[in-house]
C-alpha positions as CSV (number, residue, x, y, z in Angstrom):
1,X,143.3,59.9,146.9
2,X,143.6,61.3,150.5
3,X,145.0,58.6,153.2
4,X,142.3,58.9,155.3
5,X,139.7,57.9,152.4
6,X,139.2,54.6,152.0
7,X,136.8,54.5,148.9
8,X,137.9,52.4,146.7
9,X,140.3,50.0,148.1
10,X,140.5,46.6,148.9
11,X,142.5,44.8,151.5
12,X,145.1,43.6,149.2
13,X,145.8,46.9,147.7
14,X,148.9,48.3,148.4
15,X,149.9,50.4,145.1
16,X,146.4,51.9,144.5
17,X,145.7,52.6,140.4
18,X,146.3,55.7,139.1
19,X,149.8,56.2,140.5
20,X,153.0,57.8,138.2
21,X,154.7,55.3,137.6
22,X,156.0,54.0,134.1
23,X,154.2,51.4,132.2
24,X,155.7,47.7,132.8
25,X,157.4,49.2,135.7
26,X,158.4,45.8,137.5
27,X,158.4,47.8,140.7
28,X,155.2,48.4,140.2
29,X,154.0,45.0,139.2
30,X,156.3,43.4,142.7
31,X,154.0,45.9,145.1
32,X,150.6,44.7,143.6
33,X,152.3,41.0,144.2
34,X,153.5,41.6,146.9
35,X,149.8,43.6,148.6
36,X,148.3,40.0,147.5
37,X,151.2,38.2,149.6
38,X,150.3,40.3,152.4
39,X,146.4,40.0,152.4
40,X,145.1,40.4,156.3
41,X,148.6,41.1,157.5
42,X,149.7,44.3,159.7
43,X,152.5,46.1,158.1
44,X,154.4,49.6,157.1
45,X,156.8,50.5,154.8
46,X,160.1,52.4,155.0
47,X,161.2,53.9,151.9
48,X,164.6,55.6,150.8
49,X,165.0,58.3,147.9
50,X,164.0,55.8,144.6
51,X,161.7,55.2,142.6
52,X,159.4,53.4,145.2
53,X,159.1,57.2,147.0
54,X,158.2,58.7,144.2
55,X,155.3,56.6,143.7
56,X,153.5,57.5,147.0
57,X,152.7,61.0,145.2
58,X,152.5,64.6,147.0
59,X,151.3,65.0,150.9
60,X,148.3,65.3,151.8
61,X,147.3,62.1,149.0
62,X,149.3,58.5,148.3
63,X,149.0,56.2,146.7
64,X,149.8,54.2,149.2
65,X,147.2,52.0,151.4
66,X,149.8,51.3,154.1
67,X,151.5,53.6,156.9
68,X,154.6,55.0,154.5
69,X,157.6,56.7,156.2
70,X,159.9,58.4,153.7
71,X,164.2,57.9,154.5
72,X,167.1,59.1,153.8
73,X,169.2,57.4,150.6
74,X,171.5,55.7,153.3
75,X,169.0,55.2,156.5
76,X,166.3,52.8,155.6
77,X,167.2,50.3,157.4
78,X,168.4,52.4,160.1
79,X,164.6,53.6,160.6
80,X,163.3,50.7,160.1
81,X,165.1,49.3,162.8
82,X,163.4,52.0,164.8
83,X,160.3,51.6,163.8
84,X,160.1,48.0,164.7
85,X,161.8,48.8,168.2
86,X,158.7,50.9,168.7
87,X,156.4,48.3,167.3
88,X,157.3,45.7,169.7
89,X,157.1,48.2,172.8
90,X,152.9,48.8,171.5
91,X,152.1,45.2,170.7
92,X,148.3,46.5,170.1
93,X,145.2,45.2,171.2
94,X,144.9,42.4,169.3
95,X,148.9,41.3,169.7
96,X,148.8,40.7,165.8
97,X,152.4,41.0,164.4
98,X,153.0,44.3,162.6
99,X,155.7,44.1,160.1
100,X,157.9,46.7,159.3
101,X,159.4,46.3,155.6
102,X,162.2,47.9,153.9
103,X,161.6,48.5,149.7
104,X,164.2,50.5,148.3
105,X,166.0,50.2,145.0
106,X,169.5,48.7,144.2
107,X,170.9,51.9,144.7
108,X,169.6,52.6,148.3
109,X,170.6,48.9,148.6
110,X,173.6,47.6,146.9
111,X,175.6,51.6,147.4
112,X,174.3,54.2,149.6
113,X,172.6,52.1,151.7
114,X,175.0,49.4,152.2
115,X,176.5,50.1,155.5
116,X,172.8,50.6,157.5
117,X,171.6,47.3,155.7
118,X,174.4,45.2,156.9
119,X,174.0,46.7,160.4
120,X,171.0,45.8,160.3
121,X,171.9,42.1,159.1
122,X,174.7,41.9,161.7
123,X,172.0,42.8,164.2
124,X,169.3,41.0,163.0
125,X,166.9,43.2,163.3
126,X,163.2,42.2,162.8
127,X,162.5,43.3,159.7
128,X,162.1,42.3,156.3
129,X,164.1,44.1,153.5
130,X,162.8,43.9,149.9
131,X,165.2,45.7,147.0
132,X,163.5,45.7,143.6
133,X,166.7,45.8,141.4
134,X,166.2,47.7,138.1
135,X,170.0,47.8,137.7
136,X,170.2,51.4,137.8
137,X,169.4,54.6,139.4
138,X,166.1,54.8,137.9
139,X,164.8,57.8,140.0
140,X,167.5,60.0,138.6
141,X,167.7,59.3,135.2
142,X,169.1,55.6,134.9
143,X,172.9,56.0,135.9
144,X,174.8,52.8,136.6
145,X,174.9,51.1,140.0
146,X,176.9,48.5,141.4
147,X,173.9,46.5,140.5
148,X,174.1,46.9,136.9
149,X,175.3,44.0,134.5
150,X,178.8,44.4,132.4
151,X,178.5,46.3,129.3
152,X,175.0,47.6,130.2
153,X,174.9,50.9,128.7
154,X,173.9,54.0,131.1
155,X,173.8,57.4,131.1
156,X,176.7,57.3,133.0
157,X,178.3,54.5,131.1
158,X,177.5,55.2,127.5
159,X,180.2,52.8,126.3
160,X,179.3,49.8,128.4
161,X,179.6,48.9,132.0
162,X,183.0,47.4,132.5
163,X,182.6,45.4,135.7
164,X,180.6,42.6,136.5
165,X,177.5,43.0,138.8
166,X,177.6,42.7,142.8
167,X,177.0,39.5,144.2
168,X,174.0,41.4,146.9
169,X,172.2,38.0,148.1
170,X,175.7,36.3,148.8
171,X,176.9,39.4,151.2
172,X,173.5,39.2,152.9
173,X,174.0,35.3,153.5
174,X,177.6,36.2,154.6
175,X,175.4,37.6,157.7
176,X,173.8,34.8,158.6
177,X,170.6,36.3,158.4
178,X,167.7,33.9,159.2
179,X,166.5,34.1,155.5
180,X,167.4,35.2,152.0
181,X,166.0,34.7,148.7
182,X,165.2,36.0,145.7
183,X,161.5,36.9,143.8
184,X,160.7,36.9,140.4
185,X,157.4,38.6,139.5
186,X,156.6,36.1,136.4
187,X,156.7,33.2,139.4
188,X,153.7,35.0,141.0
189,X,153.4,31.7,143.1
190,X,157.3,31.4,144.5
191,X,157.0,34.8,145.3
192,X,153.4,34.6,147.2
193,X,154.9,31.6,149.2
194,X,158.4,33.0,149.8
195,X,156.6,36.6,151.3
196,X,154.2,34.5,153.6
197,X,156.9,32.0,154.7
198,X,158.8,35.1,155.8
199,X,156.1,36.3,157.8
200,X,156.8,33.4,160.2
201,X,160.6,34.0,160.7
202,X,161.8,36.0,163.1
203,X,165.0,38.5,162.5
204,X,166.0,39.4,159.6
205,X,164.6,38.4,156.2
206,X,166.1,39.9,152.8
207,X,164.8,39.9,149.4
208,X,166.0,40.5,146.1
209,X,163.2,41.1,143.3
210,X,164.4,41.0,139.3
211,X,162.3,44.1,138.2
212,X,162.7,45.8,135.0
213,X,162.8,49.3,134.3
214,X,161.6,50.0,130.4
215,X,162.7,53.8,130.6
216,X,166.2,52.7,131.7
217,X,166.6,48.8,130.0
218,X,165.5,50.1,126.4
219,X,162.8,47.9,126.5
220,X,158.9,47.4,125.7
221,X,156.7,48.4,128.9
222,X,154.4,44.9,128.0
223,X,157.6,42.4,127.7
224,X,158.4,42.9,131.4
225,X,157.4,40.0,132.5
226,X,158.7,37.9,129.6
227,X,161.9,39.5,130.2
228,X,162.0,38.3,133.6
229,X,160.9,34.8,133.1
230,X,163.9,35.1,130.4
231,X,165.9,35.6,132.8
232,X,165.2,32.4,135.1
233,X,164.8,30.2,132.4
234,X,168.4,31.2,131.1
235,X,170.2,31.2,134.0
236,X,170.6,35.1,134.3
237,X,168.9,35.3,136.9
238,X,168.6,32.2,139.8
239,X,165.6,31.9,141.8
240,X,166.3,30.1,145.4
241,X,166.2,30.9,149.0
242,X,169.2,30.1,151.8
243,X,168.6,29.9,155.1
244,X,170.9,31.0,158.4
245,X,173.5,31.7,155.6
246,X,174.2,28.3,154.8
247,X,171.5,26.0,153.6
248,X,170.8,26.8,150.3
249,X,167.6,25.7,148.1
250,X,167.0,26.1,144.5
251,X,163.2,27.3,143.7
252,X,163.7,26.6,139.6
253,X,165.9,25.5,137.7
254,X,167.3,26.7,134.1
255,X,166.0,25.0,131.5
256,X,168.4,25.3,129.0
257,X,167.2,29.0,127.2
258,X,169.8,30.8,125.3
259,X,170.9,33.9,127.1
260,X,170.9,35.7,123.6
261,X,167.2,36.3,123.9
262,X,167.0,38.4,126.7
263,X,170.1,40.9,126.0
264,X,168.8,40.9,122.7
265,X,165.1,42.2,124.1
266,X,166.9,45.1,125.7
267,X,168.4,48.5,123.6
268,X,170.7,49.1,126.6
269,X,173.0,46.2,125.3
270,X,172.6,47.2,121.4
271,X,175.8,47.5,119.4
272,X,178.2,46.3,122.2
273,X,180.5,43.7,122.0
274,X,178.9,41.2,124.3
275,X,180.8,37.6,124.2
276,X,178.3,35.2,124.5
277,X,180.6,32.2,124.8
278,X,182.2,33.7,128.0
279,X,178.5,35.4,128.8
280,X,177.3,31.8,128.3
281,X,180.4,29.8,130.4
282,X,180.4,32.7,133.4
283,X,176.9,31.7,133.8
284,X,177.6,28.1,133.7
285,X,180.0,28.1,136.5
286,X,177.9,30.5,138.7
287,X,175.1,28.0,138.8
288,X,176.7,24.9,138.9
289,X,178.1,26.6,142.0
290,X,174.5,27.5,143.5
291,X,173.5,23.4,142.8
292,X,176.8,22.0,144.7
293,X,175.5,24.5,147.5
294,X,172.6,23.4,147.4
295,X,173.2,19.6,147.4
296,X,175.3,20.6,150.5
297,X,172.0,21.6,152.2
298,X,170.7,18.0,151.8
């Protein structure tokens, strides 16, 4: 569909249908969230080499239904940073806020792109930042990041990741960053509220969505979702917010789930030698450690 045709979509449409991308791609599934979050809003997006860039399609068409500006691997928060610069120089007409928002993939955010985003953090910029982690250099044919989880088999760990994944949302509260928090798209309503409540913070704002990649996990495109709820209800993934780097806030907590479920539901950990005691205990500790920080908010 050309840009400057606007048959067929609707205000909340960001990631218009009949786009590439894989089926149960979560990154698909957090745009068409987060287009709902954003509903009546002003906004652009800046977007690195990933998965996300891909997506928009070949010029002259996108399918995109917001003003896209393609970066470099290493500079999207660079030219975001730009971008809102500019934006608050043209205020428009109406003097409606125009957001300017980052989505790039763990690699363009965890690796490459570390040293812009944390600029951009140390600066607080105005801008929000959104990484959909798939755990691997998806666009390029699913290598390991510093994203993916130990003994998560890649194509360029076929034996098993030996380290531990990077702690992304603790760094970015190391800045002291207005706002932090992470997204889960099978809370659809933690995620709607977490976007808008952003919108009302100034500086910058960083999120971290939990979005699976079938191609790379091993995994059935329609247990995406499960997989992610999985996730939260385990304890693999946490779902809370922390404000100016030190109050934090948990959204939900675990309820208990074994762990065994969900690296069971993906191929990528098939056949290693995954101790779930220590798997199990590691995960303990890290959220018993997220509650005492939490009940230090109080």
């Amino acid at each position: 569909m050309n840009a400057a045709n606007p048959e067929y979509m609707s205000h909340d449409c960001l990631l218009r249908p009949g786009n590439t991308n894989c089926g149960g791609c979560g990154m698909s599934t957090g745009l068409t969230m987060l287009g709902r979050a954003l509903s009546g809003e002003r906004y652009s997006l800046v977007i690195p080499a990933c998965c996300g860039i891909v997506a928009a399609g070949a010029f002259p068409t996108t399918s995109y239904n917001v003003p896209v500006i393609a970066s470099t691997f290493a500079s999207s928060p660079a030219v975001a940073s730009g971008v809102a610069a500019v934006n608050q120089l043209n205020p428009g007409k109406d003097h409606r806020p125009n957001h300017v928002i980052c989505w790039a993939g763990d690699g363009g955010t965890y690796d490459i792109g570390m040293a812009t985003l944390s600029a951009a953090a140390e600066r607080n910029e105005d801008l929000i930042y959104i990484c959909y982690d798939n755990e691997i250099y998806g666009n390029t044919g699913g290598q390991r990041s510093s994203a993916t989880p130990a003994m998560a088999r890649t194509t360029t760990t076929p034996g098993g990741k030996g380290e531990t994944k990077k702690e992304i949302i603790q760094i970015l509260a190391a800045h002291q960053i207005p706002y932090a928090a992470t997204l889960s798209i099978a809370h659809p309503e933690d995620f709607r509220a977490k976007i808008q409540k952003a919108l009302d913070i100034k500086g910058f704002r960083f999120f971290l969505i939990h979005a699976p990649c079938p191609t790379g996990w091993k995994t059935e495109p329609a247990e995406s979702v499960e997989l992610v709820r999985l996730a939260v209800r385990s304890g693999v993934f946490a779902l809370y917010e922390v404000f100016n780097g030190v109050d934090y806030r948990i959204n939900v907590e675990p309820d208990g789930t074994d762990p065994e479920v969900y690296y069971a539901k993906q191929k990528r950990f098939s056949g290693q030698e995954i101790n779930l005691e220590r798997v199990k205990t590691s995960l303990k500790r890290k959220n018993r450690r997220l509650r005492e920080l939490a009940s230090l908010s109080r």
